[in-house]
C-alpha positions in Angstrom: 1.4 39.6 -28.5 3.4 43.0 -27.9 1.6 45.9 -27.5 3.1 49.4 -27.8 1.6 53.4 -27.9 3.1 54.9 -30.5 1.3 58.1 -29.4 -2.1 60.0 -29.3 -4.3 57.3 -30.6 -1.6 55.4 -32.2 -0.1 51.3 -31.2 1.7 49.1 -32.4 0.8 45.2 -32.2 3.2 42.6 -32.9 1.1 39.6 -32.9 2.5 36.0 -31.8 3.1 35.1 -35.6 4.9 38.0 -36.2 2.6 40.0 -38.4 2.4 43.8 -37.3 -0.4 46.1 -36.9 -0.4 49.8 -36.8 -3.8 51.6 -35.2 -4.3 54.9 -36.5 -0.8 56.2 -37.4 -0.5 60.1 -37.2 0.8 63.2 -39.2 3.8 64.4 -37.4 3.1 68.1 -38.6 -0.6 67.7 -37.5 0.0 66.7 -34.3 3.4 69.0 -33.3 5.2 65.5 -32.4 7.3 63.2 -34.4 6.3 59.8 -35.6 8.8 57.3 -36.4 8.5 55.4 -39.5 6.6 52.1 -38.6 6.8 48.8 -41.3 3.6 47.0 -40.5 1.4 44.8 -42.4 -1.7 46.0 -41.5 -2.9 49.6 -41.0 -6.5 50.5 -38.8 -7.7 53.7 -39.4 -10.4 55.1 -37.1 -11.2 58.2 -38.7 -9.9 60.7 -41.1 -8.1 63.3 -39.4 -4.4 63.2 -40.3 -3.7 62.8 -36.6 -5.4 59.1 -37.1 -4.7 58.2 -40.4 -0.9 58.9 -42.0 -0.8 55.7 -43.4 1.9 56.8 -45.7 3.9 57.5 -42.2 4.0 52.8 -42.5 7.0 52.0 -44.4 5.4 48.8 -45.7 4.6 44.6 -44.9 6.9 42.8 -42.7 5.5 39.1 -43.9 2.9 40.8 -46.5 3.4 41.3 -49.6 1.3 44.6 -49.7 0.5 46.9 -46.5 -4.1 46.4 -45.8 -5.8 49.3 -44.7 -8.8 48.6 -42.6 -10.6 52.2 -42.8 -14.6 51.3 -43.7 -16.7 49.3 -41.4 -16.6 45.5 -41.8 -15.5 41.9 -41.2 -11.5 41.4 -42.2 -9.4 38.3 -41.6 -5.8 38.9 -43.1 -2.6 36.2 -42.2 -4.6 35.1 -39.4 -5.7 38.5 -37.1 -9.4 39.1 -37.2 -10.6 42.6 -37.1 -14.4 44.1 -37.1 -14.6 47.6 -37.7 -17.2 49.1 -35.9 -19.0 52.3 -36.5 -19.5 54.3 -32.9 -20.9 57.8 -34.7 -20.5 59.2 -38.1 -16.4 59.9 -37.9 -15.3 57.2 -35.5 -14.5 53.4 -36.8 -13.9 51.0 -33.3 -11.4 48.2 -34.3 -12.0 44.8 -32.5 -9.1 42.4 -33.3 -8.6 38.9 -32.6 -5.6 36.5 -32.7 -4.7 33.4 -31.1 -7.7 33.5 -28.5 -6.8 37.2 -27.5 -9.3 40.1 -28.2 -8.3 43.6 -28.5 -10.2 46.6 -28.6 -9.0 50.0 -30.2 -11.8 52.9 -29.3 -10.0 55.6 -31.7 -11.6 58.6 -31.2 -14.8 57.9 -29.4 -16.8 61.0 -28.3 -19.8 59.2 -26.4 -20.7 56.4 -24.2 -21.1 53.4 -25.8 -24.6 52.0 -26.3 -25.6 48.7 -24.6 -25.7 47.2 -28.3 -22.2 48.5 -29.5 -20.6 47.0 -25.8 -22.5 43.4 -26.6 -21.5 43.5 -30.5 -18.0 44.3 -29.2 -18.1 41.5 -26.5 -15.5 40.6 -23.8 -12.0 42.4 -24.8 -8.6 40.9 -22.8 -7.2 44.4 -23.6 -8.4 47.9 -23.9 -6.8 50.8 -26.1 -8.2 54.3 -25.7 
């Protein structure tokens, strides 16, 4: 797994098997930076500012046939990553993704502490992304 900040709240994961995720892609105009186009397979969005979710900044798959969005809380399993999509307040979606035995966990834009329930739901994380 390759991990790399794209900026603000934004990464890039290129996973083992060679699918690509972007986390929370941003508006270049929005946040007075560029932001290169990025092909990737699967898109996280952790809330709707356009500094977290220009997903029409992702050029489109790399070994999908169609780009999936993750922006609504729930359980997703797409060419072989895992991702729950946590709630953490009323704007914010956490992103807890799995593959080959690795866990990471994308905060996005979390504005408080995390409760003792949200922490055990989220469970032990090899890497952190804040």
């Amino acid at each position: 797994m390759e991990i790399m900040h794209l900026g603000i709240s934004s990464f890039k994961i290129k996973f083992k098997m060679g699918t690509v995720l972007v986390a929370d892609p941003y508006d270049p105009k929005d946040a007075g930076m560029p932001f290169a186009k990025e092909k990737a397979d699967l898109v996280t969005v952790s809330c709707n500012k356009k500094s977290h979710n220009f997903v029409e900044g992702i050029t489109g798959p790399v070994k999908r046939e169609e780009l999936f969005v993750v922006e609504e809380e729930g359980e997703y399993e797409v060419g072989g990553v895992e991702i729950m999509a946590l709630k953490s307040d009323e704007e914010n979606l956490m992103m807890v993704i799995r593959e080959n035995g690795i866990t990471v966990c994308h905060l996005g834009v979390l504005s408080e502490m995390l409760s003792e329930k949200q922490i055990e739901v989220i469970g032990s994380v090899d890497v952190l992304l804040l």
